[in-house]
C-alpha positions in Angstrom: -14.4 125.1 51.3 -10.8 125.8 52.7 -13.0 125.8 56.4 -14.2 122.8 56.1 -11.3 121.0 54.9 -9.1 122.8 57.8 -11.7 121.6 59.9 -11.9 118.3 59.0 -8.7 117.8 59.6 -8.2 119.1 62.7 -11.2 116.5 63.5 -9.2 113.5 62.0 -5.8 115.0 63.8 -8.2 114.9 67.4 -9.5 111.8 67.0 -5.9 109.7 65.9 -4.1 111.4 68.8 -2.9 109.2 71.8 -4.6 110.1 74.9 -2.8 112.1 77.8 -1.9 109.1 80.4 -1.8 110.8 83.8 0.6 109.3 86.4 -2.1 110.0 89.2 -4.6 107.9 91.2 -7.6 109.8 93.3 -7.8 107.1 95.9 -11.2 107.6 98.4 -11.9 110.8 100.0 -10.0 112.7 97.1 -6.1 111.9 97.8 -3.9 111.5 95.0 -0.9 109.3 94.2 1.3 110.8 92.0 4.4 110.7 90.0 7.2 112.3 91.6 5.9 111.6 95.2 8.1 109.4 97.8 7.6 106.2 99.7 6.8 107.9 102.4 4.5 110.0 101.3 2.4 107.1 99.5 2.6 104.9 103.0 1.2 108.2 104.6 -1.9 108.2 102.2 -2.6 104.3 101.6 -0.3 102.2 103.9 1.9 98.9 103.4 1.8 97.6 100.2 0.5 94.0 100.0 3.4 92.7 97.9 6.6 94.9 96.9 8.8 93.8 94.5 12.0 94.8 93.0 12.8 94.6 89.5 16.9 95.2 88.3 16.6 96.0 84.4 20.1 95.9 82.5 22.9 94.3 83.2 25.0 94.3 86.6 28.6 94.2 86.2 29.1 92.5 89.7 30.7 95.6 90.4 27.5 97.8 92.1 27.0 99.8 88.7 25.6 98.4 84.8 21.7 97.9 86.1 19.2 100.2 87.4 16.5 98.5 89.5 12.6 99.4 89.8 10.3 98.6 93.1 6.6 97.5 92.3 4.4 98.3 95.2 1.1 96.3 94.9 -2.6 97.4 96.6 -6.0 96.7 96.9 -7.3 100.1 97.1 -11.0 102.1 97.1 -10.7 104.5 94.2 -12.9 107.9 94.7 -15.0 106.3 91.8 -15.7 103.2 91.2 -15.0 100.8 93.5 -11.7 98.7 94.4 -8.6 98.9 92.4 -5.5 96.5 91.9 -2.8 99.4 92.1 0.3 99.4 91.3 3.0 101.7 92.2 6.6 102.2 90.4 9.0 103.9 92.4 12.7 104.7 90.8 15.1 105.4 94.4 12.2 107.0 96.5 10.2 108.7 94.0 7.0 107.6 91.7 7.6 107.2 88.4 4.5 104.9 87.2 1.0 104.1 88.8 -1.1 101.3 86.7 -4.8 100.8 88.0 -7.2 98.1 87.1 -10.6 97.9 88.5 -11.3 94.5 90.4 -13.4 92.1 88.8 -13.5 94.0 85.5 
């Protein structure tokens, strides 16, 4: 009886859990965009974004320092499954720190 309890709730535990979010995108032909890559490095594997944007989160002083600012890089890209993709990469200085995917017309 002690089993089954144990194992139901390891079953309950498994199914409540968040799911791992990966900061990776397998774009066709089996590249990935990652977290922790540069701006160079993406360019290299999917081009010129088709919108960049930057984003200043905080407060700035006037004085160069109190914000820190974010740069949204925005594709149309083939994903190595299922079609095209509305990408979106988050860059912190010159390094990935967020991808967000969304398949087009879903």
């Amino acid at each position: 009886m002690l089993k089954l309890i144990s194992l139901l709730f390891l079953l309950i535990a498994a199914l409540n859990s968040t799911p791992v979010e990966s900061c990776a995108f397998r774009i066709e032909g089996g590249d990935l965009i990652r977290c922790g890559m540069t701006k160079i490095e993406v360019q290299r594997k999917i081009g010129n974004p088709e919108l960049r944007d930057r984003q200043t989160i905080g407060v700035d002083t006037g004085y160069g320092r109190g914000g820190q600012s974010a740069e949204a890089w925005s594709y149309v890209v083939r994903g190595d499954i299922g079609g095209e993709y509305y990408l979106t990469v988050m860059f912190s200085g010159n390094k990935v720190v967020d991808i967000e995917s969304k398949q087009v017309d879903r």
